[in-house]
C-alpha positions as CSV (number, residue, x, y, z in Angstrom):
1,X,0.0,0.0,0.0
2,X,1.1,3.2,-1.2
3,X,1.5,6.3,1.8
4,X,1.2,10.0,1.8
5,X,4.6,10.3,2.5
6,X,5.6,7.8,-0.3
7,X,2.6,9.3,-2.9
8,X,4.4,12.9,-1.7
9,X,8.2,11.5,-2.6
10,X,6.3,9.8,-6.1
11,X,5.3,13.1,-7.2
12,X,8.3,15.2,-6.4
13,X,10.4,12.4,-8.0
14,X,8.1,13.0,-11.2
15,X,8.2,17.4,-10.9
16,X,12.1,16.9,-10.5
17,X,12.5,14.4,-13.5
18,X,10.3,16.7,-15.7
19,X,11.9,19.9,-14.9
20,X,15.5,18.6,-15.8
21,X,17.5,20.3,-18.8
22,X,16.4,18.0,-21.3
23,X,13.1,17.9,-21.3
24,X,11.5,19.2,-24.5
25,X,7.7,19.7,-24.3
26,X,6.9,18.2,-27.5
27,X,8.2,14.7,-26.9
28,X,7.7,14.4,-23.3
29,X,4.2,14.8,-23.8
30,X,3.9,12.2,-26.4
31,X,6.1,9.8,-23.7
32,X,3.2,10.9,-20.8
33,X,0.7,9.7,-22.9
34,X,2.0,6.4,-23.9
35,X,3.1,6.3,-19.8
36,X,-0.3,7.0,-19.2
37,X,-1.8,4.2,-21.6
38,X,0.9,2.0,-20.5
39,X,-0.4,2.6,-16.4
40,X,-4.4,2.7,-16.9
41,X,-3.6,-0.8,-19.0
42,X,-2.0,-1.6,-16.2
43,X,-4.5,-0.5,-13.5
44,X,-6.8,-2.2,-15.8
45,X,-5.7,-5.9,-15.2
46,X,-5.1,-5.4,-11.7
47,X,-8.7,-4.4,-11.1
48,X,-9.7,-7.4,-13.9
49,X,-8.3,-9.6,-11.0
50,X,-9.4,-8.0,-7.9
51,X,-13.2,-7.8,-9.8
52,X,-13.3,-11.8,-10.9
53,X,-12.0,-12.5,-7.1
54,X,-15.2,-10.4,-6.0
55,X,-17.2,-11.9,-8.2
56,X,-16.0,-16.0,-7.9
57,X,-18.7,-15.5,-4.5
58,X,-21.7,-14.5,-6.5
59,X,-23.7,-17.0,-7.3
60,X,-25.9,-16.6,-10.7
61,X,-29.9,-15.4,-10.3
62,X,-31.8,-19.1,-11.3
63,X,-34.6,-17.2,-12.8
64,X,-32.8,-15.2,-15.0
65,X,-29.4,-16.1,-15.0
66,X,-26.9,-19.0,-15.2
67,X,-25.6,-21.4,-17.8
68,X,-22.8,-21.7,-20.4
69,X,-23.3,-18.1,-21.7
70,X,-23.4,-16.4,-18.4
71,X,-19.9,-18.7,-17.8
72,X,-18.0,-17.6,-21.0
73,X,-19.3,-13.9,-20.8
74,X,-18.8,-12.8,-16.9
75,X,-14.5,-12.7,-17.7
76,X,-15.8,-10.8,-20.3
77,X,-17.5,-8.2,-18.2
78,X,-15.2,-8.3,-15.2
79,X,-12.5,-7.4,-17.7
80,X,-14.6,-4.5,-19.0
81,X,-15.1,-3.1,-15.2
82,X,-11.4,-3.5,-14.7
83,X,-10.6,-1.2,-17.9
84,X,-13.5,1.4,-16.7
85,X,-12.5,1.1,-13.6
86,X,-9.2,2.0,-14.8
87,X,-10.3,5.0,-17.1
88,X,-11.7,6.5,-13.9
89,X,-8.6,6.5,-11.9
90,X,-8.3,3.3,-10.4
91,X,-8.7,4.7,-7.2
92,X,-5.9,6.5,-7.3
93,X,-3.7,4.1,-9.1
94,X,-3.4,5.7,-12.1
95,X,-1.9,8.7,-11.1
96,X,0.7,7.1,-8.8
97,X,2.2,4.6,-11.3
98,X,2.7,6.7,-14.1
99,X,4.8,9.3,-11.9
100,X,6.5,6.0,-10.5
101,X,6.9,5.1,-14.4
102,X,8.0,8.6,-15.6
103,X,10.5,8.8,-12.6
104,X,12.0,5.6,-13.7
105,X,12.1,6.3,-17.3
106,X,14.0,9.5,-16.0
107,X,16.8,8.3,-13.6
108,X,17.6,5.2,-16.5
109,X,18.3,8.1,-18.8
């Protein structure tokens, strides 16, 4: 689990890396939007898993619900919460792994 302190230290790692001499606008913004595709894709999976966990204790409705289709379709949809999930901000996630991924991309340069 990620602290203040360490969320703090994330984001001042990320200002310092941008804001060093060769940093040029025009390609760092291409770079934060493949780090930010790269982080939400991440996020996304992640929450994939922690959804289908949630969801291996729900039982199907017997009226409406159940059988093969239900089966083959629910990774289906657990996937798709994961990736909206994601788009949203993944609770935070987001944010803190792309400045986690930028500050790394930065200090191996």
């Amino acid at each position: 689990m990620i602290s203040v302190t360490d969320s703090t230290t994330l984001s001042a790692q990320a200002s310092m890396a941008l804001g060093q001499q060769n940093y040029t606008p025009r390609a760092a913004s291409a770079d934060t939007e493949q780090v930010k595709k790269a982080a939400e894709k991440f996020v996304g999976m992640f929450m994939s898993q922690m959804f289908s966990q949630m969801f291996s204790g729900v039982g199907t409705n017997k009226m409406f619900g159940g059988g093969a289709g239900e089966e083959m379709f629910r990774s289906v949809l657990v996937d798709e919460y994961g990736k909206a999930a994601a788009k949203q901000g993944g609770m935070g996630m987001t944010n803190q792994i792309m400045h986690a991924l930028i500050a790394q991309q930065e200090s191996a340069s």
